[in-house]
C-alpha positions as CSV (number, residue, x, y, z in Angstrom):
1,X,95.5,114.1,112.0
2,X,98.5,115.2,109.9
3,X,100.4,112.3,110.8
4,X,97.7,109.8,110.0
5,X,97.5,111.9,106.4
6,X,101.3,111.3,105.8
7,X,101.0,108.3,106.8
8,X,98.2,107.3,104.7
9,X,100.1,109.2,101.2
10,X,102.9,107.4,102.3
11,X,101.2,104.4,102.3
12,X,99.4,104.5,99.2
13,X,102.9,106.0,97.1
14,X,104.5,102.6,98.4
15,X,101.3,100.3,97.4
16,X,100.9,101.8,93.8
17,X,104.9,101.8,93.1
18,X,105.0,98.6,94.1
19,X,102.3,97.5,91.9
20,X,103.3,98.8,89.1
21,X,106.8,97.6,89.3
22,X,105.3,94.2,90.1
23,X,103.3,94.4,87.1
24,X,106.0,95.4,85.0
25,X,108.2,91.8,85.8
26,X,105.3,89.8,85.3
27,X,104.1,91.7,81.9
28,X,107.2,92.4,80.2
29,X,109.5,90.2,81.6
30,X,108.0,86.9,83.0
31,X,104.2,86.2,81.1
32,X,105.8,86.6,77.5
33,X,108.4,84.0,78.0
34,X,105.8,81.8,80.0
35,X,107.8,82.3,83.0
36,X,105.7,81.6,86.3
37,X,105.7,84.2,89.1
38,X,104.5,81.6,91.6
39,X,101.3,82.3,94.0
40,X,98.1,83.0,93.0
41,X,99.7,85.3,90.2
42,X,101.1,82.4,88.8
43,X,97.6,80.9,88.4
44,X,96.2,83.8,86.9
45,X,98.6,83.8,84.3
46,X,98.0,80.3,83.3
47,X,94.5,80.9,83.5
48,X,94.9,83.6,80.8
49,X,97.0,81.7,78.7
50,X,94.2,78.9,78.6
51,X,91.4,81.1,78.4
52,X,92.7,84.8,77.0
53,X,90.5,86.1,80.7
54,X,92.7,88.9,82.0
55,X,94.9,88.0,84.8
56,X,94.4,90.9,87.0
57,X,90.6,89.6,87.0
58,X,91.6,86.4,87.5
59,X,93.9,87.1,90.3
60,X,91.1,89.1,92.3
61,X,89.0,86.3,91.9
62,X,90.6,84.0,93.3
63,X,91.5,86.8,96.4
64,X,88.1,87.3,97.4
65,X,87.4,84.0,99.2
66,X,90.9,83.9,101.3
67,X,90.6,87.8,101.8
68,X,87.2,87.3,103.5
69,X,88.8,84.4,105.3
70,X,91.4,86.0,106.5
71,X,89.2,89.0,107.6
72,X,86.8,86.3,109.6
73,X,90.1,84.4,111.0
74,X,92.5,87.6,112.0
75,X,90.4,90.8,110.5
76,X,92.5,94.5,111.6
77,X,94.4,96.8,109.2
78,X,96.6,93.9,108.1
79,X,93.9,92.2,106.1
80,X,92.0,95.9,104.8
81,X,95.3,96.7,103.5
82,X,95.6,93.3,101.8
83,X,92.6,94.0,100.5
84,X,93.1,97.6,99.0
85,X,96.5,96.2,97.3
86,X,95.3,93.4,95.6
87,X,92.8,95.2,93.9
88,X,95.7,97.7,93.0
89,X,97.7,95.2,91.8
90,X,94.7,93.7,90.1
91,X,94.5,96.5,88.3
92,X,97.5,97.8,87.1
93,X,98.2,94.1,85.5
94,X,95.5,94.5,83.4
95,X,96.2,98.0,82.7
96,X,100.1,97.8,82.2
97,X,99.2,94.2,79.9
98,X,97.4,96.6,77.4
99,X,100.5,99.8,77.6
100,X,103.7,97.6,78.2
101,X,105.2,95.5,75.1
102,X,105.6,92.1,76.2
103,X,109.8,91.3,75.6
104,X,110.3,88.1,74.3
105,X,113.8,87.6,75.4
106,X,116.6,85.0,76.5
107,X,114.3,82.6,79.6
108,X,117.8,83.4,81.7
109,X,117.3,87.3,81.3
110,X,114.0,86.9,81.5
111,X,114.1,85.1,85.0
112,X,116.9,87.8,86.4
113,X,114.9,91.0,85.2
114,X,111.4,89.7,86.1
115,X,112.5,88.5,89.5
116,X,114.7,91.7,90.1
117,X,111.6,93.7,89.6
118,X,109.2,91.1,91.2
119,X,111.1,91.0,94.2
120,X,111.4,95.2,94.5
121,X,107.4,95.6,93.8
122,X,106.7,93.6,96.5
123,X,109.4,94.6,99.3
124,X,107.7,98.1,98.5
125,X,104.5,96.9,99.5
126,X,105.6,94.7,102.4
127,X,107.5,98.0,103.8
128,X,104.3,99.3,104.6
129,X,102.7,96.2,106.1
130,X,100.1,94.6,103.8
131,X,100.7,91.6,101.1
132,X,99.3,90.6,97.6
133,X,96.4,88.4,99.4
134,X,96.7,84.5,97.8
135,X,98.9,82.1,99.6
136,X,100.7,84.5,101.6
137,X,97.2,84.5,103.9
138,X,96.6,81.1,103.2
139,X,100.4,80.0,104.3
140,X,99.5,82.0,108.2
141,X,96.1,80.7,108.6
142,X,97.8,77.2,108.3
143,X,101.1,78.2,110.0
144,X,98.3,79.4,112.7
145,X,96.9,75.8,113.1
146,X,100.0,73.8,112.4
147,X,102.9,75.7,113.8
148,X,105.5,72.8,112.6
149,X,104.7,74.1,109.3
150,X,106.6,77.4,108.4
151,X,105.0,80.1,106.7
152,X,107.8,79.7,104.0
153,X,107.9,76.6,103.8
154,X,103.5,76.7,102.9
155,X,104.8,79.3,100.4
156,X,107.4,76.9,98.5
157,X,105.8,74.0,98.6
158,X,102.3,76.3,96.7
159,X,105.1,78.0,94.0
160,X,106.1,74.2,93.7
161,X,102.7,73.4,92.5
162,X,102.0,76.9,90.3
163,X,105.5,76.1,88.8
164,X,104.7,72.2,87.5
165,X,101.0,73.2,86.7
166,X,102.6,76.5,84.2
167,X,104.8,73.4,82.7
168,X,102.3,71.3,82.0
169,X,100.3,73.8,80.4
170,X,102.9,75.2,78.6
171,X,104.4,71.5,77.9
172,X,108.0,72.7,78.2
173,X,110.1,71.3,81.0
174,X,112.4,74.9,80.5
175,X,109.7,76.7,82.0
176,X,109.6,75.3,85.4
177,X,113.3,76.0,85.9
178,X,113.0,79.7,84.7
179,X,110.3,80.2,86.8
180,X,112.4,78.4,89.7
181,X,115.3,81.1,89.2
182,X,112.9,84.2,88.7
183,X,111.6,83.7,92.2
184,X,115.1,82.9,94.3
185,X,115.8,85.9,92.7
186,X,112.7,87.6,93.6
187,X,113.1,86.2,96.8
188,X,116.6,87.1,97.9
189,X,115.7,91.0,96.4
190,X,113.2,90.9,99.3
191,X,116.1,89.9,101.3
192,X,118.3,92.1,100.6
193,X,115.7,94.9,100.8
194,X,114.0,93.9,103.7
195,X,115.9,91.3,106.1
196,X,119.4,92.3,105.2
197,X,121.9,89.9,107.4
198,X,119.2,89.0,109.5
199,X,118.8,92.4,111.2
200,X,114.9,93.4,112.3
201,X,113.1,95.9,114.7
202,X,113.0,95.7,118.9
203,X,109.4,97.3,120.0
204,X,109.5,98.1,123.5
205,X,105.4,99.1,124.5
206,X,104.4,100.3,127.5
207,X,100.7,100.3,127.3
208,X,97.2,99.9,129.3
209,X,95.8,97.3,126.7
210,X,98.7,94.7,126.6
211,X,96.3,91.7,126.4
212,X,94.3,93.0,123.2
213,X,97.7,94.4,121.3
214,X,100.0,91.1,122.5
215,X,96.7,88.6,121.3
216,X,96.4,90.9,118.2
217,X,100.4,91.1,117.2
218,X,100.2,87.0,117.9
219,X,97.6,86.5,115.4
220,X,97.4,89.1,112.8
221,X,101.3,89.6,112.3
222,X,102.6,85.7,113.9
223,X,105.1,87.2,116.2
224,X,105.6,86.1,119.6
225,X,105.3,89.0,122.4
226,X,107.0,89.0,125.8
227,X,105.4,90.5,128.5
228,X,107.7,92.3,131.5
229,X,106.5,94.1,134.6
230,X,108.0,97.3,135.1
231,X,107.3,100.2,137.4
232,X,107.2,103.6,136.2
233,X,110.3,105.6,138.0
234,X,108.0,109.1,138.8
235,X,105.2,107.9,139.6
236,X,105.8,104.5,141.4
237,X,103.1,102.8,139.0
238,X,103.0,98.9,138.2
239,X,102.7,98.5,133.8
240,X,103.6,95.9,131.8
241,X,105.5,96.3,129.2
242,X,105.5,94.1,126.1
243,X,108.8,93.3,124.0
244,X,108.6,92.3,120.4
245,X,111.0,91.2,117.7
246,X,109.9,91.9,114.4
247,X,111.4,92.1,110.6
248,X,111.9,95.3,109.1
249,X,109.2,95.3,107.0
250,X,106.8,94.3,109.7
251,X,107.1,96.9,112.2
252,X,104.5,99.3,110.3
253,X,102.2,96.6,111.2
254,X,102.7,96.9,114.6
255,X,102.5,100.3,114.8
256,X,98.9,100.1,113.2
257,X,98.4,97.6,115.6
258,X,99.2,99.2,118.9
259,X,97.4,103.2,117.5
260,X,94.6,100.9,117.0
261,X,94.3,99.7,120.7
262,X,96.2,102.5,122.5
263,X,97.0,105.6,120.7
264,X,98.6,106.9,124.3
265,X,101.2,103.8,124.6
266,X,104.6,104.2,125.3
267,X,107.1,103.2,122.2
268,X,110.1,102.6,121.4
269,X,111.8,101.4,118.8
270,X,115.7,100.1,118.4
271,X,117.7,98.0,115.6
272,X,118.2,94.8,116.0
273,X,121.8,93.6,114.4
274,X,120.9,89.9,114.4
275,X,118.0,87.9,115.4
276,X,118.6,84.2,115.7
277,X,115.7,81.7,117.1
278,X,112.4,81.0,115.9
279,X,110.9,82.7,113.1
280,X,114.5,84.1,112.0
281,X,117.7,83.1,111.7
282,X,118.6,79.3,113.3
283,X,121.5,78.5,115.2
284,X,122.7,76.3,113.1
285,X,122.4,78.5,110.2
């Protein structure tokens, strides 16, 4: 019980840092200077700017029909935690728009500072295994279907669309490569903070429920799981063992994953230094 009420502070000191730094970028740094954060965000914000309706409104809005999707399609901790954070985030934008002053500043220092701070608000809450909702569900649920498609490459090709929608509503061409620098930057803070040079997590579970936790990593989390039969040295007992490569930031997931299934599994846990094949780094890269 202790552990599950760390855990659960933890948690929630992560998800409301995060949001609040995320709010920040996009308040002070990256909505003054009509600078698009990409994703749903992004939408919101042009939304406001059309309309004046708050953007942490709009941006909850337009969570709630691929939230309940996602709960129908994958459901688990993964999609309640979604859940919980973008009504957090939600919240403090519409909060921080009314507290922060907006700075109106150089688009280039604009674009560094908002994607800085963008890109740190949400490693913080991708540490502790949830998203912001929006195209990040939308991108798996595809990825799920289509599996030629990448999740990134779902996620570029929707912040290619926010981006020239925000500078055609804004009618200035600057905008769309502001908002193209603020999120590489964003993007490769994430990196830094949560890939670093390609390194991730190797879960070793021994477990009596391999079929429900290897069908719920594969389609909650989108990682493949290897299963090995091993036999347990004392005892002489047949098990199987599953073996899953994960990023850093994905592991809590897992963890929720297996406690929810089998909260007497075997784990362990060891650093991966590189990780090259599907899903991570290529060969060729």
């Amino acid at each position: 019980m202790r552990k599950n009420a760390s855990k659960i502070v933890i948690d929630l000191l992560y998800f409301v840092s995060g949001a609040v730094i995320y709010s920040v970028a996009v308040n002070m740094f990256l909505s003054p200077n009509g600078i698009s954060p990409g994703g749903f965000t992004g939408v919101a914000t042009v939304v406001n700017y059309i309309t004046q309706i708050p953007t942490g409104v709009m941006l909850f809005v337009f969570n709630i029909p691929v939230l309940i999707l996602g709960y129908i399609k994958m459901g688990g901790m993964f999609i309640l935690k979604t859940s919980f954070v973008t009504a957090l985030v939600s919240f403090s934008l519409d909060v921080s728009s009314r507290l922060l002053p907006p700075l109106k500043t150089d688009g280039i220092l604009a674009s560094l500072f908002g994607g800085i701070l963008m890109g740190l608000g949400l490693s913080l809450i991708l540490l502790r295994g949830a998203t912001t909702g929006g195209i990040d569900i939308i991108a798996k649920l595809i990825n799920r279907k289509y599996r030629h498609l990448s999740v990134g490459k779902i996620i570029l090709m929707a912040d290619g669309f926010v981006i020239i929608l925000t500078a055609l509503v804004y009618k200035n061409a600057e905008i769309a490569l502001y908002s193209v620098v603020a999120i590489y930057v964003g993007t490769r803070m994430m990196d830094i903070l949560l890939y670093g040079a390609d390194r991730g997590k190797i879960i070793y579970i021994v477990t009596n429920q391999p079929d429900l936790i290897c069908r719920e990593i594969n389609n909650t989390i989108g990682r493949g799981v290897t299963r090995l039969s091993v036999v347990g040295g004392y005892t002489g007992e047949s098990r199987t063992m599953l073996m899953c490569t994960v990023r850093v930031h994905e592991a809590a997931a897992v963890h929720d994953v297996i406690r929810e299934y089998d909260e007497r599994a075997f784990i362990v846990v060891s650093d991966a230094g590189e990780i090259i094949g599907e899903g991570f780094k290529m060969h060729n890269a």
